[in-house]
C-alpha positions as CSV (number, residue, x, y, z in Angstrom):
1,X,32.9,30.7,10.0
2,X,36.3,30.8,11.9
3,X,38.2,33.6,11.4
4,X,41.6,32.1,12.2
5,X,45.2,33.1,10.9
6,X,44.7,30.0,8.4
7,X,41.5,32.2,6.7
8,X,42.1,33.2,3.0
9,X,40.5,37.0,3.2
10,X,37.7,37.0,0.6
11,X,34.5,34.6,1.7
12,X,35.7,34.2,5.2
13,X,36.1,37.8,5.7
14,X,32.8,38.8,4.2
15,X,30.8,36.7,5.5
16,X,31.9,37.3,9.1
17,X,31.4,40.5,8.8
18,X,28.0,39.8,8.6
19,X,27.5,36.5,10.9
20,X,25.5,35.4,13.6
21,X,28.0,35.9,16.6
22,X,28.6,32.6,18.5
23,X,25.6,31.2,17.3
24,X,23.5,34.0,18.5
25,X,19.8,34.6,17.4
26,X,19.9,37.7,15.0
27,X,16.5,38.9,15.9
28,X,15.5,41.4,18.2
29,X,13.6,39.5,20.4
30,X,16.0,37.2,21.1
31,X,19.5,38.9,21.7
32,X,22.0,37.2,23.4
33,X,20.0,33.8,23.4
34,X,22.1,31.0,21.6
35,X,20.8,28.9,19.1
36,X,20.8,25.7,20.9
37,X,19.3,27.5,24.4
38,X,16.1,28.8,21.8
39,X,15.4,25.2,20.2
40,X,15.8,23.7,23.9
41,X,13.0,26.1,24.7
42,X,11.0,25.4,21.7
43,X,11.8,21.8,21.1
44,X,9.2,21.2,18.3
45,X,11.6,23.2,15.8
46,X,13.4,19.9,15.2
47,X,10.4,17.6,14.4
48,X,9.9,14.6,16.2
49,X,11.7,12.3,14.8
50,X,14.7,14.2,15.2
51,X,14.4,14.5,19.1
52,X,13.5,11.0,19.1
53,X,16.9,9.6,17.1
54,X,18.9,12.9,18.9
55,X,17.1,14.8,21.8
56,X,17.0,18.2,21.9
57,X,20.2,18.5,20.2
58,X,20.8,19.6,16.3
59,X,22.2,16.4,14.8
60,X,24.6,19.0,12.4
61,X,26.6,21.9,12.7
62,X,27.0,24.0,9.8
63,X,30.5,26.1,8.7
64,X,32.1,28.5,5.6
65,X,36.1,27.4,5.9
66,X,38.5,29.5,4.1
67,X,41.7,27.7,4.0
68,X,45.1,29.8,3.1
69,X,47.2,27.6,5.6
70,X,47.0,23.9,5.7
71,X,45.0,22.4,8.3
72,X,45.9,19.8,10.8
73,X,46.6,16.0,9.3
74,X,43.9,14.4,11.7
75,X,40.7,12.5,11.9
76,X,37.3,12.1,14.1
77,X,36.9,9.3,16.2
78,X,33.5,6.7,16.0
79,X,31.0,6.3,18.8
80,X,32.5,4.0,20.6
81,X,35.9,5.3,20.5
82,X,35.2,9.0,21.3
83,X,33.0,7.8,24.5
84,X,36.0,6.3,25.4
85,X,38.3,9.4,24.7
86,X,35.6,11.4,26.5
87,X,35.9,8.8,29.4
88,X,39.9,9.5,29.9
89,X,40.6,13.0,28.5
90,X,37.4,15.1,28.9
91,X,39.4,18.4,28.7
92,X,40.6,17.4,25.3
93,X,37.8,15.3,24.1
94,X,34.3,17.4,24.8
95,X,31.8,15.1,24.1
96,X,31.1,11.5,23.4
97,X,29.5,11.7,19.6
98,X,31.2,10.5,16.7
99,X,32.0,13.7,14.0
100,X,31.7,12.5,10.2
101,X,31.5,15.4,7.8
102,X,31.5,16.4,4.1
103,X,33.3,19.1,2.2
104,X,31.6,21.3,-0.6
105,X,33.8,23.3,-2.8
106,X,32.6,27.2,-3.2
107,X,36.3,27.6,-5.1
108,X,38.8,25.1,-6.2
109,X,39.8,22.6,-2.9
110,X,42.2,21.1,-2.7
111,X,42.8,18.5,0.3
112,X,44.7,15.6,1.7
113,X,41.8,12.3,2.0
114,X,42.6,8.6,3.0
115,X,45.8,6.6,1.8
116,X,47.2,5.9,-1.1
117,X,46.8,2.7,-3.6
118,X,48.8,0.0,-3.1
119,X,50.7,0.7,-6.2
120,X,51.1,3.9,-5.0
121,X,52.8,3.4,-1.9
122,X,54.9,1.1,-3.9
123,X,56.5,4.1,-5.8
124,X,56.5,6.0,-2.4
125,X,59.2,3.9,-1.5
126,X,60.9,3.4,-4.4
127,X,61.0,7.0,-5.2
128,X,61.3,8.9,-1.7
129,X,64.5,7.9,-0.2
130,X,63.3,10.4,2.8
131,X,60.8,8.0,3.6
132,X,62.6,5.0,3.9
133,X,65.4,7.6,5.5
134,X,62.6,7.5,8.5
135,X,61.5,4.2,8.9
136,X,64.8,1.8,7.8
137,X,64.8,-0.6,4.8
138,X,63.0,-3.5,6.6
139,X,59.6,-1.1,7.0
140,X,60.4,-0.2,3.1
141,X,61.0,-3.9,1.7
142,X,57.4,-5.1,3.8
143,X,55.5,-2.3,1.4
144,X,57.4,-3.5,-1.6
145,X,56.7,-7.0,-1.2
146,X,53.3,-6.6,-0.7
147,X,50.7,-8.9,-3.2
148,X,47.1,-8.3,-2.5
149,X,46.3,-10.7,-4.7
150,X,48.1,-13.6,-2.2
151,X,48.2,-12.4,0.8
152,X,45.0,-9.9,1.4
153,X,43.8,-6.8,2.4
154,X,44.2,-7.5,5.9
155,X,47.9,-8.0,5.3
156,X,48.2,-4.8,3.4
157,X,46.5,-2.9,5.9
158,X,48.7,-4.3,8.8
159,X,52.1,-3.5,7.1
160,X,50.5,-0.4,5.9
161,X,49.7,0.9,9.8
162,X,53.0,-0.5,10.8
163,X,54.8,1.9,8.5
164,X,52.8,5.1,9.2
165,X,53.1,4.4,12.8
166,X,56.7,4.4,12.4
167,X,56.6,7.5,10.4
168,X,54.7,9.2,12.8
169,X,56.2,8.3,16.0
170,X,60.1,9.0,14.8
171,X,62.1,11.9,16.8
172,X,61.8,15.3,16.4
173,X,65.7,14.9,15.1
174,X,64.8,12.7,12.9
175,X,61.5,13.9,10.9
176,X,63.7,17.3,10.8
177,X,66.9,15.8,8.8
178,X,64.6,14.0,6.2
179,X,62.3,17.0,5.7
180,X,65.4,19.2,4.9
181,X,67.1,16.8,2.6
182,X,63.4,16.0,1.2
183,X,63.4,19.5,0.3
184,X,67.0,20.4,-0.8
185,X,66.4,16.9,-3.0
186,X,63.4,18.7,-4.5
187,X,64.7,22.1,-5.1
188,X,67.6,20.5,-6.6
189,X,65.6,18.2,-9.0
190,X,63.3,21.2,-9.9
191,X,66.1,23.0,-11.9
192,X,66.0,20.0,-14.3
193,X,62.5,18.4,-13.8
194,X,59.0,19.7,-13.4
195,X,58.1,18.5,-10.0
196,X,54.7,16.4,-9.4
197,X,51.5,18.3,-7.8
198,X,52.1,16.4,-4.6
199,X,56.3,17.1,-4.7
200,X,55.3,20.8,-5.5
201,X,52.3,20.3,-2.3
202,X,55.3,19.0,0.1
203,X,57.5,22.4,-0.4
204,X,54.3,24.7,0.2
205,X,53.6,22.7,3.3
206,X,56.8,22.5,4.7
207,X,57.5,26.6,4.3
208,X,54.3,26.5,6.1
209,X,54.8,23.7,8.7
210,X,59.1,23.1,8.8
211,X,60.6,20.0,10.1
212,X,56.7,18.8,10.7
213,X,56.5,14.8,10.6
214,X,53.2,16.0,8.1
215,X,55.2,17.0,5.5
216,X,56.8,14.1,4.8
217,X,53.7,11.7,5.4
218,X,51.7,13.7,2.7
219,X,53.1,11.3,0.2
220,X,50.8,8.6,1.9
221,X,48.2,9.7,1.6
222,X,45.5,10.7,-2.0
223,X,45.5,14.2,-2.6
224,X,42.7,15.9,-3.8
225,X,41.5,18.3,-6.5
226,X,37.6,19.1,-5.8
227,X,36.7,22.3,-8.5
228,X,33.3,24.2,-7.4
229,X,30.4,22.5,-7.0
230,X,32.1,18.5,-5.7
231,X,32.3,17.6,-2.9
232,X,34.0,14.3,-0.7
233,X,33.1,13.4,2.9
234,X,34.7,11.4,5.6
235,X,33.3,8.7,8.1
236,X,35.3,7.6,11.1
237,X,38.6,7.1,11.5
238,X,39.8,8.3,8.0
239,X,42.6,10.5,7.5
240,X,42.5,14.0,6.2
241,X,43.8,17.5,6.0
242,X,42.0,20.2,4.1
243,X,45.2,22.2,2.2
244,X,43.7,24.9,0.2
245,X,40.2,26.7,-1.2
246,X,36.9,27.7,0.5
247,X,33.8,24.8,0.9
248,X,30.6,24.7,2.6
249,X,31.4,22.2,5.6
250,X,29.0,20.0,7.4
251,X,29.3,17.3,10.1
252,X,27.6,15.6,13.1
253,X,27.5,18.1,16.0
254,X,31.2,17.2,17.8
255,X,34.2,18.5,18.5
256,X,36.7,15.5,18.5
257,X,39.1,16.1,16.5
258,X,42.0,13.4,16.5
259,X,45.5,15.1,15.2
260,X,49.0,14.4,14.4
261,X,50.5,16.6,11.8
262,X,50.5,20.0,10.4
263,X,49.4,21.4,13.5
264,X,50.7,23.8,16.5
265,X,47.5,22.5,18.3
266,X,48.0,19.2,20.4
267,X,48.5,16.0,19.1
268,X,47.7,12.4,20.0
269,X,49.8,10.5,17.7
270,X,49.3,6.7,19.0
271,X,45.5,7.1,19.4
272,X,45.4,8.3,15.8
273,X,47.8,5.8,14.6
274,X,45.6,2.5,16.3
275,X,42.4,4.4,14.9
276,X,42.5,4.6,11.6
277,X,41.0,2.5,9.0
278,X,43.5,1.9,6.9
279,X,41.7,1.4,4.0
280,X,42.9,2.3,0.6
281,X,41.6,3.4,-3.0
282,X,41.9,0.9,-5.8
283,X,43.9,1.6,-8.1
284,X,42.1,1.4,-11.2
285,X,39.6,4.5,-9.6
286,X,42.5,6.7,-9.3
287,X,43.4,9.5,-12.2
288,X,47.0,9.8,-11.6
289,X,48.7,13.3,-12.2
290,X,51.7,11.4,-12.1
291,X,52.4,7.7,-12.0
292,X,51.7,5.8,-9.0
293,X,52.2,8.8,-6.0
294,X,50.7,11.3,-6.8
295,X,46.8,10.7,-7.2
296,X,45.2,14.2,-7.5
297,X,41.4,13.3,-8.0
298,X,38.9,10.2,-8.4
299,X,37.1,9.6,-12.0
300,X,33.7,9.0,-10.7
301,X,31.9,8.3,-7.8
302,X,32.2,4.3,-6.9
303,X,31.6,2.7,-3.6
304,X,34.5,0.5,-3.7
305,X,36.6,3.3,-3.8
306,X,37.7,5.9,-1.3
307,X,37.4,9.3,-1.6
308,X,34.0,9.2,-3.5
309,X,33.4,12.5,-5.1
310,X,29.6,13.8,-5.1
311,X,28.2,16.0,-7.8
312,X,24.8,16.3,-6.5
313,X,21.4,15.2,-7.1
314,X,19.4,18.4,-9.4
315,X,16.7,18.7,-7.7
316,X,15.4,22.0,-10.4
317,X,17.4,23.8,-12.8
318,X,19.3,26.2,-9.4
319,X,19.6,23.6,-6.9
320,X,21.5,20.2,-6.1
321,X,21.1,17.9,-2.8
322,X,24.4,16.2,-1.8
323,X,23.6,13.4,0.4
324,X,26.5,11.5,2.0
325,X,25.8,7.8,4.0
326,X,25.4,9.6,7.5
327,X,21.9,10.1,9.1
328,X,22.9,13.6,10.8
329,X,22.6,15.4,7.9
330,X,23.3,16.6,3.7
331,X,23.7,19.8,2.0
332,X,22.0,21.8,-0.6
333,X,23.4,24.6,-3.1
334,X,21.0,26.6,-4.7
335,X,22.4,29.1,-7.5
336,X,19.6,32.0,-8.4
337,X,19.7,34.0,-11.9
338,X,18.6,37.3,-12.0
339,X,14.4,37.1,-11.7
340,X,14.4,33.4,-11.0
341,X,13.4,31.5,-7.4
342,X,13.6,28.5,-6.4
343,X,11.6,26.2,-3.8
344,X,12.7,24.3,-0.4
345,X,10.2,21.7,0.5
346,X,9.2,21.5,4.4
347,X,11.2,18.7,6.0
348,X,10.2,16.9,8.8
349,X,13.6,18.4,10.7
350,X,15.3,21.6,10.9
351,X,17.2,23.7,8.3
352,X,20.0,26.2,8.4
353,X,20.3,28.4,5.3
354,X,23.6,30.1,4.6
355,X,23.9,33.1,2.2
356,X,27.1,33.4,0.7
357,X,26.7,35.7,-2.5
358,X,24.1,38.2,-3.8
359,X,21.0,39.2,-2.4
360,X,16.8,38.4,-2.6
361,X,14.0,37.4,-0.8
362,X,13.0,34.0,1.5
363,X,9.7,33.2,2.5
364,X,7.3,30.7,3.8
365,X,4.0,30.6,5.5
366,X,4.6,33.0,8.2
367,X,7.6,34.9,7.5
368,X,9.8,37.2,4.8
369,X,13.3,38.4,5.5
370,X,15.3,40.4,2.8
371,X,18.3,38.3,3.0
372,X,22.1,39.0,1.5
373,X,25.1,38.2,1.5
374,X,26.7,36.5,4.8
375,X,22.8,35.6,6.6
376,X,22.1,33.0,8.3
377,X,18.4,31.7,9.1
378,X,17.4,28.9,10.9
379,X,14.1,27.1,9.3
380,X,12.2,25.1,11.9
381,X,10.8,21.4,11.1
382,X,7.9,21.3,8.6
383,X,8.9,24.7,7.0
384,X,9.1,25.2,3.2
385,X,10.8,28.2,2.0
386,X,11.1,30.0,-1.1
387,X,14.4,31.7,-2.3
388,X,14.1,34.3,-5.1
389,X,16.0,37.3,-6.6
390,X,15.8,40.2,-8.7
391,X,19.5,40.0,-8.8
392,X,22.0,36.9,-8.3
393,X,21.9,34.6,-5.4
394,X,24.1,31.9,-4.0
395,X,22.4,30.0,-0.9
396,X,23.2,26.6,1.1
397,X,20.6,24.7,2.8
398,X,22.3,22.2,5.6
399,X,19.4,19.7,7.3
400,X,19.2,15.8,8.2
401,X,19.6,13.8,5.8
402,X,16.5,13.1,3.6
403,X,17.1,8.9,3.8
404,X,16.6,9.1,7.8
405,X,13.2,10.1,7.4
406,X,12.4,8.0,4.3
407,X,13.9,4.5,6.4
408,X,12.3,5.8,9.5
């Protein structure tokens, strides 16, 4: 649960008040041992088939993020590409694992997640003069000639990387004059026109981030409504900046983190820009706040499209399992009433429950802790447990994902 200057104060504060320090055991008899050193000396926590696909490593890592500032337009390289990265710039790129992840929403999130439709990028160009500004009228004219229908997706994705390459890589000079008449353009249109949500999102990011090359590529990209309770995730190579809210934040264990906007942190702007997918969401899956540029949120959940928002599985009347395509691991949310309880069937891998509201009991064969708000417990392989209340609780269960075992 980082508590960075980009942390809103309410969940992130609380709950680190109360958190496992650095991944530190919280029991007695094991102060100062970390996590990971514990499971390497008590390997059958994860189950064996989890230190057969993984080794003594947890497959997930687990996080609260409370997001007041904007974070960093980036994106998390695949396995081959981050042993590479690991190859050539170890002190940058820790580790050779690819990092996919998944975004719950505890409030309202809001965040920036793959590009744009077609169509949309269409109007990007017809209606951002900033833009084109940036990367000169031949760029423009290839996006507004572009047919899918005659010449293919492959075509549309070449143009497409062509264009945000040269958005990225312009000079500082450059990205700094077409964010400042992007934004004296808007302030000027807003005293006669309300503004879109992703106009009104491009003046809160640039009075966070000024004259940042992010700013202006925003339009590119989908933006992002999740309300409590949805969640999106992200494989390889995709695009995406969280903007605003709190979630419960999962992803392989990995710290590569590709970035190239929105950021004081460093950036690797051609490795991004020849990583990325490209791909786009159709547009007949996007609910359009405004016409064309501004998509704020998908209409359901469709493989063909990109971002796909999940609602959950129920798995009782308190709890629902959000399992995205990656192995490593999915998420549960458990909501307890006052009196009720709720049960976590043993897995055969490792769990790692996260209290972020209220207060009760959880249980299994050999143990009992009085748990409340801001705990953490780690539940070894095979383990059920048992959540209940007398009061109100709100508890997320992160473990590998339950199709690894049911393919394996």
């Amino acid at each position: 649960m980082p508590n960075s200057g980009w942390a809103l104060t309410s969940l992130d504060h609380r709950l680190c008040s109360k958190n496992i320090e650095n991944g530190e055991l919280a029991d007695s008899n094991h102060r100062n041992l970390s996590l990971k050193s514990w499971i390497e000396k008590n390997p059958d926590v994860l189950g064996e088939k989890v230190v057969q696909k993984w080794g003594l490593d947890l497959p997930f890592l687990f996080k609260v993020l409370s997001v007041a500032k904007a974070l960093s337009i980036q994106a998390h390289p695949d396995k081959e590409l981050a042993r590479v990265l690991h190859k050539s710039r170890p002190d940058i790129y820790k580790d050779d694992n690819h990092k996919p992840e998944m975004a719950l929403a505890v409030t309202e999130f809001e965040a920036l997640c793959g590009f744009t439709s077609l169509e949309g990028l269409k109007d990007v160009f017809g209606n951002v003069p900033e833009i084109v500004e940036v990367v000169g009228t031949a760029c423009a004219n290839q996006v507004l000639e572009l047919d899918f229908n005659s010449q293919g997706e492959e075509k549309v994705k070449a143009v497409l990387q062509s264009v945000f390459t040269q958005l990225m890589t312009a000079s500082k000079d450059v990205i700094s004059k077409a964010v400042s008449n992007l934004k004296s353009r808007l302030k000027t249109e807003s005293q006669v026109r309300k503004l879109a949500d992703k106009e009104q999102l491009v003046l809160q990011l640039e009075n966070q981030y000024p004259a940042d090359v992010g700013v202006i590529a925003t339009f590119l990209f989908n933006y992002v409504k999740l309300n409590p309770g949805e969640a999106l995730y992200l494989g390889a190579n995709e695009p995406h900046a969280y903007i605003s809210g709190e979630c419960i934040e999962c992803m392989a264990t990995s710290d590569n983190v590709v970035r190239a906007g929105l950021t004081p942190k460093h950036r690797d702007v051609q490795t991004l820009c020849s990583m990325l997918t490209y791909k786009q969401k159709p547009e007949a899956f996007l609910d359009k706040a405004v016409k064309g540029w501004s998509p704020t949120r998908t209409i359901d959940p469709d493989p063909s499209g990109f971002p796909e928002i999940l609602r959950g599985i129920p798995l009782n009347s308190f709890t629902r399992k959000y399992l995205p395509p990656f192995n490593e691991f999915e998420i549960d949310s458990c909501i307890l009433p006052h009196g009720a309880s709720a049960l976590f069937s043993a897995s055969p891998g490792p769990s790692i429950f996260i209290v972020i509201a209220g207060e009760g009991t959880m249980h299994g064969a050999h143990f009992e802790e009085l748990v409340s708000e801001g705990d953490v417990l780690f539940a070894p392989a095979d383990v059920s447990v048992e959540v209940a209340t007398s009061s109100k609780v709100h508890v997320y269960r992160a473990g590998v994902n339950s199709r690894f075992f049911e393919a394996s």
